[in-house]
NUTIVEX-505401 format. One record per residue: residue number from 1; residue in three letters; chain; x, y, z of N, C-alpha, C in turn. Coordinates in Angstrom, 3 decimals. Example, Ala and Ser with C-alpha at 12.3 -4.5 7.8 and 13.67 -1.06 7.14 Angstrom:
2
+-----+------+-----+----------+----------+----------+----------+----------+----------+----------+----------+----------+
| seq | type | mol |   n_east |  n_north |     n_up |  ca_east | ca_north |    ca_up |   c_east |  c_north |     c_up |
+-----+------+-----+----------+----------+----------+----------+----------+----------+----------+----------+----------+
|   1 |  ALA |   A |   13.190 |   -5.690 |    7.800 |   12.300 |   -4.500 |    7.800 |   13.200 |   -3.300 |    7.800 |
|   2 |  SER |   A |   12.850 |   -2.250 |    7.080 |   13.670 |   -1.060 |    7.140 |   12.900 |    0.030 |    7.870 |
+-----+------+-----+----------+----------+----------+----------+----------+----------+----------+----------+----------+
This chain:
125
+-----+------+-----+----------+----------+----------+----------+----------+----------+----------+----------+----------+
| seq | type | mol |   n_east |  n_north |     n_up |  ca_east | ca_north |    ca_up |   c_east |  c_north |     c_up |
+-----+------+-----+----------+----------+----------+----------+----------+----------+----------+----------+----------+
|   1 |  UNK |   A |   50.152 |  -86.331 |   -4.110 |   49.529 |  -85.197 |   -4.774 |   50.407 |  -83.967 |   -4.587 |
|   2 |  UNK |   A |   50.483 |  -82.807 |   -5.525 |   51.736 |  -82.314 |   -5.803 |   50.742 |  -80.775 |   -5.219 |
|   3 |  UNK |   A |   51.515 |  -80.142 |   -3.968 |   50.905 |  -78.945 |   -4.024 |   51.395 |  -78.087 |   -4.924 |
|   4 |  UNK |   A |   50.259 |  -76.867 |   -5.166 |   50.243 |  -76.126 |   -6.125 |   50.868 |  -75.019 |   -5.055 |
|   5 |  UNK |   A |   51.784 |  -73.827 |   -5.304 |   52.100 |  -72.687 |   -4.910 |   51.090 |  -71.464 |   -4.786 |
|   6 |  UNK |   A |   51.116 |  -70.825 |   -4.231 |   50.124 |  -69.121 |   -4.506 |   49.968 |  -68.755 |   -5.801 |
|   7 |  UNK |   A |   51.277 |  -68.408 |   -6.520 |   51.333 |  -67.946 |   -7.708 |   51.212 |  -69.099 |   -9.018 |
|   8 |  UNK |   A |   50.945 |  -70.483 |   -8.762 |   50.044 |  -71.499 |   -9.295 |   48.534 |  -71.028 |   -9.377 |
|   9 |  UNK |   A |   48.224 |  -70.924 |   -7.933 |   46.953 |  -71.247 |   -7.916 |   46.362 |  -69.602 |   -8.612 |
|  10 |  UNK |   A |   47.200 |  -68.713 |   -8.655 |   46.514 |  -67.324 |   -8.893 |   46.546 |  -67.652 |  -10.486 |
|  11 |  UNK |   A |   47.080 |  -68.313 |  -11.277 |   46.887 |  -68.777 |  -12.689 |   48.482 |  -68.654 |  -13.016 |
|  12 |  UNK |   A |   49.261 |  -68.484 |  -12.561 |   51.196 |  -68.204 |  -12.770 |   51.401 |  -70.015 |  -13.029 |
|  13 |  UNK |   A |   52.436 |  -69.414 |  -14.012 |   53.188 |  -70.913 |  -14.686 |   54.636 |  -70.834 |  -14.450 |
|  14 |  UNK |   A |   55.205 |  -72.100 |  -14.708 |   57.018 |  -71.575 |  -14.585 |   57.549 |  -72.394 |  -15.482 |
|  15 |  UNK |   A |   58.608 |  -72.098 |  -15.990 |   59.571 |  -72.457 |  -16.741 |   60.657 |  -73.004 |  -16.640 |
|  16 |  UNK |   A |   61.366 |  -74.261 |  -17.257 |   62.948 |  -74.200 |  -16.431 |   63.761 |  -74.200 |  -17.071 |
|  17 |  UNK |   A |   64.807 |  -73.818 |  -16.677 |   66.252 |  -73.071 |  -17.205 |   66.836 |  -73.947 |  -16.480 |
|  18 |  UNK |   A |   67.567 |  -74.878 |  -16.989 |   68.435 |  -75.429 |  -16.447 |   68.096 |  -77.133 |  -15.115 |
|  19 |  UNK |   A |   68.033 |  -76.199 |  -14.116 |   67.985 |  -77.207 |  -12.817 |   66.868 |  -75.605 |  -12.386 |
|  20 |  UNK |   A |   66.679 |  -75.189 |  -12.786 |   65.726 |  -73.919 |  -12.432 |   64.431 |  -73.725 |  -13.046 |
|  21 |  UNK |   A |   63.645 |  -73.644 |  -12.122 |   62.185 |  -73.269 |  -12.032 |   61.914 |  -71.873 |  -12.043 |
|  22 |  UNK |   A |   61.651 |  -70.953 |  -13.498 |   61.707 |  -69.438 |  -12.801 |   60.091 |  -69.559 |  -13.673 |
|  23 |  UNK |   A |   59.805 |  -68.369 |  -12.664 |   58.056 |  -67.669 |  -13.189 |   58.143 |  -67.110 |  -14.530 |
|  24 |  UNK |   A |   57.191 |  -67.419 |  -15.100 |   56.815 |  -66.768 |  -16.170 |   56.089 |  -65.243 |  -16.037 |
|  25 |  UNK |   A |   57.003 |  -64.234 |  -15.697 |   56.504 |  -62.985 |  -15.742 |   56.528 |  -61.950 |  -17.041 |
|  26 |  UNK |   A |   55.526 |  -61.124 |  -17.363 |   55.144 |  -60.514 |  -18.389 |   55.141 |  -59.236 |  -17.758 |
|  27 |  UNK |   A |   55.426 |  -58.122 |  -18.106 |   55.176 |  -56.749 |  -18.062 |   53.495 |  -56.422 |  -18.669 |
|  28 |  UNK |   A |   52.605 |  -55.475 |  -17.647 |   51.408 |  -54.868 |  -18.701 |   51.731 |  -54.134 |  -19.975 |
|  29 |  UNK |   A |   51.002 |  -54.132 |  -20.877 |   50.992 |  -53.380 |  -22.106 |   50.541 |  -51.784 |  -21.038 |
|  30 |  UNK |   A |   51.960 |  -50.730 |  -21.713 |   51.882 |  -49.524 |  -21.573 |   51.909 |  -48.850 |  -22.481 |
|  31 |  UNK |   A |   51.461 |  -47.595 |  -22.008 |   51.791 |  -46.296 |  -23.221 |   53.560 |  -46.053 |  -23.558 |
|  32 |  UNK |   A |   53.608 |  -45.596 |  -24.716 |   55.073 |  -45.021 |  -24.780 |   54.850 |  -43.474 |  -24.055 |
|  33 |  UNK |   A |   55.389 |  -43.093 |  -23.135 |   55.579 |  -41.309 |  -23.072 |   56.840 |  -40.770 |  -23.573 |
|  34 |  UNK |   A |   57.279 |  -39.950 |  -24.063 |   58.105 |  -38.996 |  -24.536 |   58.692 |  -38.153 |  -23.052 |
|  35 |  UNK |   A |   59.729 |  -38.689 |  -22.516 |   60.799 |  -38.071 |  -21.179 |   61.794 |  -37.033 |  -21.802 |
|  36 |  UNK |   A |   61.428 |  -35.683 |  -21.981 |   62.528 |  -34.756 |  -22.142 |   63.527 |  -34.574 |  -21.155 |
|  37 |  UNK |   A |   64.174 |  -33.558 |  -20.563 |   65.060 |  -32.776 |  -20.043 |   64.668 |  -32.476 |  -18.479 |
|  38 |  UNK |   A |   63.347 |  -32.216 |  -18.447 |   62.934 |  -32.234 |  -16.684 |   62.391 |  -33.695 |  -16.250 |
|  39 |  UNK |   A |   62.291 |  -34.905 |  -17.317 |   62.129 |  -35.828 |  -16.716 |   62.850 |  -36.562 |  -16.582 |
|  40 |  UNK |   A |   64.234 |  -36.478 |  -17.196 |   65.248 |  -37.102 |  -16.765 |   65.875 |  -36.617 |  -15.858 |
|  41 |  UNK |   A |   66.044 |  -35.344 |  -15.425 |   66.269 |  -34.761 |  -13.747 |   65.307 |  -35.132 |  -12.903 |
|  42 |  UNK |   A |   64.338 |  -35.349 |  -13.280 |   63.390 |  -35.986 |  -12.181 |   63.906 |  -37.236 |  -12.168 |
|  43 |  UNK |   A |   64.097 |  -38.086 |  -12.469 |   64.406 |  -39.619 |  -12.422 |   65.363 |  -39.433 |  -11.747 |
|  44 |  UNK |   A |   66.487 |  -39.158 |  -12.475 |   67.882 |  -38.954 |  -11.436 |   67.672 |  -38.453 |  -10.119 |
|  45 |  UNK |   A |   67.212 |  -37.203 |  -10.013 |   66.882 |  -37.133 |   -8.705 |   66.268 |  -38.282 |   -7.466 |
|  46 |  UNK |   A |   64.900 |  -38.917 |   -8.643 |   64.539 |  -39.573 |   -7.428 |   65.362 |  -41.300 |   -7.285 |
|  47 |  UNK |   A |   66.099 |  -41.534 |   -8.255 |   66.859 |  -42.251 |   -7.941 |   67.736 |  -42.535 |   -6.987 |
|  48 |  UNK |   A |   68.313 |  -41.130 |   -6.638 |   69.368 |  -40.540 |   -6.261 |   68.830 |  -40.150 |   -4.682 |
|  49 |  UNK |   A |   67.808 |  -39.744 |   -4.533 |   67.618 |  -38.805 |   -3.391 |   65.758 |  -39.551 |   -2.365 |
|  50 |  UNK |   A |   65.041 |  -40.250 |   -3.596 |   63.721 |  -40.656 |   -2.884 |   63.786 |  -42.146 |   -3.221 |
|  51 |  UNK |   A |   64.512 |  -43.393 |   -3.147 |   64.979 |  -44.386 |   -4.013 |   63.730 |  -45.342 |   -3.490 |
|  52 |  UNK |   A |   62.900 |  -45.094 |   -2.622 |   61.545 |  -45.842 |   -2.324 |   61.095 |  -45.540 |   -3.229 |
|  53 |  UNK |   A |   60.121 |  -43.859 |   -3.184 |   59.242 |  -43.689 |   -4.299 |   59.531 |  -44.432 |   -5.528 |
|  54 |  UNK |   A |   60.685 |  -43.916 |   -6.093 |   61.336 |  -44.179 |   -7.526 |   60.742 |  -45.609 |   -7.476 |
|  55 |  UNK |   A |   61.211 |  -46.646 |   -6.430 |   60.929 |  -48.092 |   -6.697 |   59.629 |  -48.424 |   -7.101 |
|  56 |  UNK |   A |   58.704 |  -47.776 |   -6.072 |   57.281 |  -47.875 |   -6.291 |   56.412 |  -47.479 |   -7.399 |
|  57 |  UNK |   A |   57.046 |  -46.484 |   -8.189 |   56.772 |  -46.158 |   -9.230 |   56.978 |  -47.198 |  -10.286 |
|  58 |  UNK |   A |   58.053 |  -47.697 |  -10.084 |   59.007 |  -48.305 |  -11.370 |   58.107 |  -50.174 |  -10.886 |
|  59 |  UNK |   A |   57.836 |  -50.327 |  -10.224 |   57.263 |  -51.526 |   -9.838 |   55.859 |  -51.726 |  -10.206 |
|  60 |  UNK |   A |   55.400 |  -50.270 |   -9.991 |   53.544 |  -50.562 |  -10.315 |   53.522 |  -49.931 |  -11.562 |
|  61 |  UNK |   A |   54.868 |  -49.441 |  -12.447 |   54.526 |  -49.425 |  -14.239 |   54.068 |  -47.925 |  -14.035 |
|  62 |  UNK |   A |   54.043 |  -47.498 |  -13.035 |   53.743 |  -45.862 |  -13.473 |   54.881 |  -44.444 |  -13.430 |
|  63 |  UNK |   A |   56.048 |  -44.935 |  -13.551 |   57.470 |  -43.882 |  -13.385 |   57.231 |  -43.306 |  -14.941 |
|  64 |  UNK |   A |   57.168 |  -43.947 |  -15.773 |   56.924 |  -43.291 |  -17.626 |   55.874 |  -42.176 |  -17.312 |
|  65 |  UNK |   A |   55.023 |  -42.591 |  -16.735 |   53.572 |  -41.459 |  -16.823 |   53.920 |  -40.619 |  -16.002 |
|  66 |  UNK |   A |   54.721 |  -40.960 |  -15.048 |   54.766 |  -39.708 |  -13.623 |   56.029 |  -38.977 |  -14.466 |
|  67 |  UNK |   A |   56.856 |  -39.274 |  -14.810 |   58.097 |  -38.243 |  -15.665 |   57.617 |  -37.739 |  -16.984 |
|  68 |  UNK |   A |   56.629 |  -38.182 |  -17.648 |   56.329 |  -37.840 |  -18.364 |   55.448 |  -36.154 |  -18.105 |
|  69 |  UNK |   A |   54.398 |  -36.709 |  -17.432 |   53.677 |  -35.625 |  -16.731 |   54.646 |  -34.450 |  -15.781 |
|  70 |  UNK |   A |   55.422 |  -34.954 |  -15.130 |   56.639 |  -33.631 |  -15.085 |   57.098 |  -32.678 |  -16.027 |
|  71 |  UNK |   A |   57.481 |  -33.613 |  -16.765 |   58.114 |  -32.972 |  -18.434 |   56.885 |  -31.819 |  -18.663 |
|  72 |  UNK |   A |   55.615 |  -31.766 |  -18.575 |   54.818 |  -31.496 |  -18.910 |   54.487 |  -29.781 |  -18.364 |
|  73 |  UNK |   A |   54.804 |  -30.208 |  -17.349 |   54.261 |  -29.604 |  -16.526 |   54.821 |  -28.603 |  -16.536 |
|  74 |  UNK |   A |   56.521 |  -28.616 |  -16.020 |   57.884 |  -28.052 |  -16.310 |   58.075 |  -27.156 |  -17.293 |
|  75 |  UNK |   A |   57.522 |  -27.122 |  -19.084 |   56.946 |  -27.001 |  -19.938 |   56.250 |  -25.991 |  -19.716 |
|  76 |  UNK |   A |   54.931 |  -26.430 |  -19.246 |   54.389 |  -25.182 |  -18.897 |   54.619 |  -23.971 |  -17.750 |
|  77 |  UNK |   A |   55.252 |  -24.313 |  -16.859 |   55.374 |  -23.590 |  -16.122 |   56.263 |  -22.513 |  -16.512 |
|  78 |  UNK |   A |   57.916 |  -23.150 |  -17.423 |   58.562 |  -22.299 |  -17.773 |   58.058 |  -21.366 |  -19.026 |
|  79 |  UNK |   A |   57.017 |  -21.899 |  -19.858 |   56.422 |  -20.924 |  -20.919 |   56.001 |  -19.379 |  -19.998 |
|  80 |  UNK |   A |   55.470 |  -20.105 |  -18.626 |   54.222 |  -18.732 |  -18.276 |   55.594 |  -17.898 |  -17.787 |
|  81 |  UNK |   A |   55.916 |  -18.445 |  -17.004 |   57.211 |  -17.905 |  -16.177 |   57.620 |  -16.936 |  -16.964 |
|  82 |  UNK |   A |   58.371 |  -17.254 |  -18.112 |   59.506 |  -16.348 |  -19.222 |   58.776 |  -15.477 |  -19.623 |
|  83 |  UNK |   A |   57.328 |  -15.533 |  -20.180 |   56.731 |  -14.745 |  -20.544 |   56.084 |  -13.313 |  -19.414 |
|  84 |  UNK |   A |   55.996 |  -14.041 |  -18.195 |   55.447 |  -12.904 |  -16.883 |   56.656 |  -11.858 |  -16.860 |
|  85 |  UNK |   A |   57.362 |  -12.858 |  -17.007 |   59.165 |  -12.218 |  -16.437 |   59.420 |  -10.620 |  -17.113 |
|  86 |  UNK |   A |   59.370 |  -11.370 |  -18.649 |   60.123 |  -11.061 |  -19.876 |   58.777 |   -9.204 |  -19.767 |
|  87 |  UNK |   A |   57.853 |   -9.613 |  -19.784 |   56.627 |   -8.403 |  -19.699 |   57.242 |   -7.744 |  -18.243 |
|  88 |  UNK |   A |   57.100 |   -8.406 |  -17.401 |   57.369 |   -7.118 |  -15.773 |   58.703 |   -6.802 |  -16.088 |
|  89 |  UNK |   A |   59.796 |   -6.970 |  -16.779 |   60.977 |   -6.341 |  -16.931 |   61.409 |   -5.533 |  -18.223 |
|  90 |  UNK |   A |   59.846 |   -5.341 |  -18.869 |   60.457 |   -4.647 |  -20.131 |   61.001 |   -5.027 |  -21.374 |
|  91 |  UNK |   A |   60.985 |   -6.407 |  -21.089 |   62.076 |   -7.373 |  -22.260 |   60.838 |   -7.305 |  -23.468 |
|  92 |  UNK |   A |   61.148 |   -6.443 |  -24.884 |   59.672 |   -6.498 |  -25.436 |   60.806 |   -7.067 |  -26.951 |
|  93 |  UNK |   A |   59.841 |   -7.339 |  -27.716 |   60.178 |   -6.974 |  -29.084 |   60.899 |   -5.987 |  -29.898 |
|  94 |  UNK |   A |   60.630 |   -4.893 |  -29.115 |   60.807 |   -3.325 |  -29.635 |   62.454 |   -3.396 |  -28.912 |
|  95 |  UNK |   A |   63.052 |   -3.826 |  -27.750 |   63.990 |   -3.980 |  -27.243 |   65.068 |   -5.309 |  -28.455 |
|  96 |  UNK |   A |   64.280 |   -5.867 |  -28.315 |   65.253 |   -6.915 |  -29.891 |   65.758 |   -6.125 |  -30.874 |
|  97 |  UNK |   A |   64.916 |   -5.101 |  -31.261 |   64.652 |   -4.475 |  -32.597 |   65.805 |   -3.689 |  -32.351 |
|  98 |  UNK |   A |   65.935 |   -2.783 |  -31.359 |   66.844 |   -1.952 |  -30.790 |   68.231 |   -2.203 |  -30.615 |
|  99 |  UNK |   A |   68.421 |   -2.798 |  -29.793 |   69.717 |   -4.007 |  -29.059 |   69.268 |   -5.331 |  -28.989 |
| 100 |  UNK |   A |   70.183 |   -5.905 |  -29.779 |   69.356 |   -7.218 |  -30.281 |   70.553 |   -7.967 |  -28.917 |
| 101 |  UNK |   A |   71.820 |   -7.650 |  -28.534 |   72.341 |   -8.036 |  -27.624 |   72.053 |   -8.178 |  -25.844 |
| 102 |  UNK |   A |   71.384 |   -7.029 |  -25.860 |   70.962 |   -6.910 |  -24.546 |   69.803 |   -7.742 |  -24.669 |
| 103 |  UNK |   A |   68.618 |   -7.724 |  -25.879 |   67.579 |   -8.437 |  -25.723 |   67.924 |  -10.062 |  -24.862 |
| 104 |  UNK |   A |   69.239 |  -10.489 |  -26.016 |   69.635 |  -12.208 |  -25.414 |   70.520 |  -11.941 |  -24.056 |
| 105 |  UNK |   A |   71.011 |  -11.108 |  -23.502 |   71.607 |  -11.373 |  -22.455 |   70.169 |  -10.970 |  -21.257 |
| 106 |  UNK |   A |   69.469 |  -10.578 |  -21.331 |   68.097 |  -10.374 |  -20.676 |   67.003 |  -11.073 |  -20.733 |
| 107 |  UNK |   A |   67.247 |  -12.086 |  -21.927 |   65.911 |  -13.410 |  -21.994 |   67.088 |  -14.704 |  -21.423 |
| 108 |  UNK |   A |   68.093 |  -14.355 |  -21.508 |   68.796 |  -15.382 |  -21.092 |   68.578 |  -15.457 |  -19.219 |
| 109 |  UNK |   A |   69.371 |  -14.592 |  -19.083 |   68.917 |  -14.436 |  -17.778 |   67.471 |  -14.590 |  -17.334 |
| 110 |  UNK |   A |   66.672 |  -14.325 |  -17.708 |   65.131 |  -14.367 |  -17.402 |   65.042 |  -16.436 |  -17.206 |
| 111 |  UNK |   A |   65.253 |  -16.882 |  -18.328 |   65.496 |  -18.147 |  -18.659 |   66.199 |  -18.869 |  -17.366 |
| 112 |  UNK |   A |   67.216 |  -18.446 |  -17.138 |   68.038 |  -18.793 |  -16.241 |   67.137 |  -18.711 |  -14.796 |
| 113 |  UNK |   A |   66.846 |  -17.582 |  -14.304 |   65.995 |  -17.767 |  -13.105 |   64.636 |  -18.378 |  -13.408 |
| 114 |  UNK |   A |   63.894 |  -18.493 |  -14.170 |   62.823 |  -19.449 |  -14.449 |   63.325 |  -20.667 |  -13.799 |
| 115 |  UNK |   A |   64.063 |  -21.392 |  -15.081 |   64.515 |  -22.627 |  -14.654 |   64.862 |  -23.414 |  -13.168 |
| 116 |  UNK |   A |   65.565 |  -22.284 |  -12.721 |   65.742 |  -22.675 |  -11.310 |   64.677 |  -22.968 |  -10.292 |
| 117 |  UNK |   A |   63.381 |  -21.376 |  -10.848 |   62.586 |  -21.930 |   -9.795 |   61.554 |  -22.903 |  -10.613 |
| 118 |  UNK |   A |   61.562 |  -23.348 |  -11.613 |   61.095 |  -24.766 |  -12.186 |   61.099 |  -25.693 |  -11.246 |
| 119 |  UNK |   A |   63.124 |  -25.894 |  -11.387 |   63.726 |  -26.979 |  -10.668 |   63.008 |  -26.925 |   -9.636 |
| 120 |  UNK |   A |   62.980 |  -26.079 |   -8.327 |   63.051 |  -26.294 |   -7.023 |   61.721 |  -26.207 |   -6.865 |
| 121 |  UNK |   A |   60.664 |  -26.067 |   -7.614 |   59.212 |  -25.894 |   -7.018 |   58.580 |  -27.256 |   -7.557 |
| 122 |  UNK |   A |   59.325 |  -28.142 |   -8.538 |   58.471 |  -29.349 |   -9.201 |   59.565 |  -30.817 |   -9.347 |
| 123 |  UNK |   A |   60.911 |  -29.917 |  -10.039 |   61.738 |  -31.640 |  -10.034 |   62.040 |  -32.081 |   -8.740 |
| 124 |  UNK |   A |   62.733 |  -31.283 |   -8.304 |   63.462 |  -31.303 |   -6.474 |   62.503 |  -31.466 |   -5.694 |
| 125 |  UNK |   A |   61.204 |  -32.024 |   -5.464 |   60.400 |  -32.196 |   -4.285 |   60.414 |  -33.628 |   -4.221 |
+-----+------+-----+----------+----------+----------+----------+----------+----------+----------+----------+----------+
């Protein structure tokens, strides 16, 4: 009588290739998410720098939703950010209208320190 394995008895089948017995594994049906620009620095990062997490993510099917939801987040944070910034420093409309040069070298910059503290308060942890 032929024992059955764990992953027999849990309902798993196998296949053979050759002189090889491999499992028949399937991925769950997931969502597609949409990974911009802070979720691909997030990935890299945690590739790069947390390579457990990253695994654990990428193993239990939830790294799409967790970078996704970064992206998200990132998003919003830099909307409020530019906009707090852009108001406590004067950066108005009426300043475009005026010096349309200084306006972009002053939303740029604004932009520029946003981003950073984006980075370091949400991708980089």
């Amino acid at each position: 009588m032929e024992q059955k394995t764990i992953f027999e008895q849990l309902g798993g089948t196998y296949s053979q290739l050759g002189d090889y017995m491999l499992p028949n594994l399937t991925l769950p049906d997931t969502k597609e998410y949409v990974i911009g620009k802070y979720g691909h620095m997030r990935q890299r990062y945690l590739k790069k720098h947390r390579p457990i997490l990253y695994t654990n993510l990428l193993t239990s099917c939830k790294l799409s939703e967790h970078l996704a939801d970064i992206e998200e987040e990132c998003s919003k944070r830099m909307d409020s950010l530019v906009k707090a910034m852009a108001k406590q420093e004067g950066v108005t409309e009426a300043l475009k209208a005026a010096d349309q040069m200084a306006w972009v070298r002053r939303m740029n910059n604004i932009r520029n320190r946003a981003k950073e503290i984006v980075l370091n308060e949400i991708v980089y942890v």
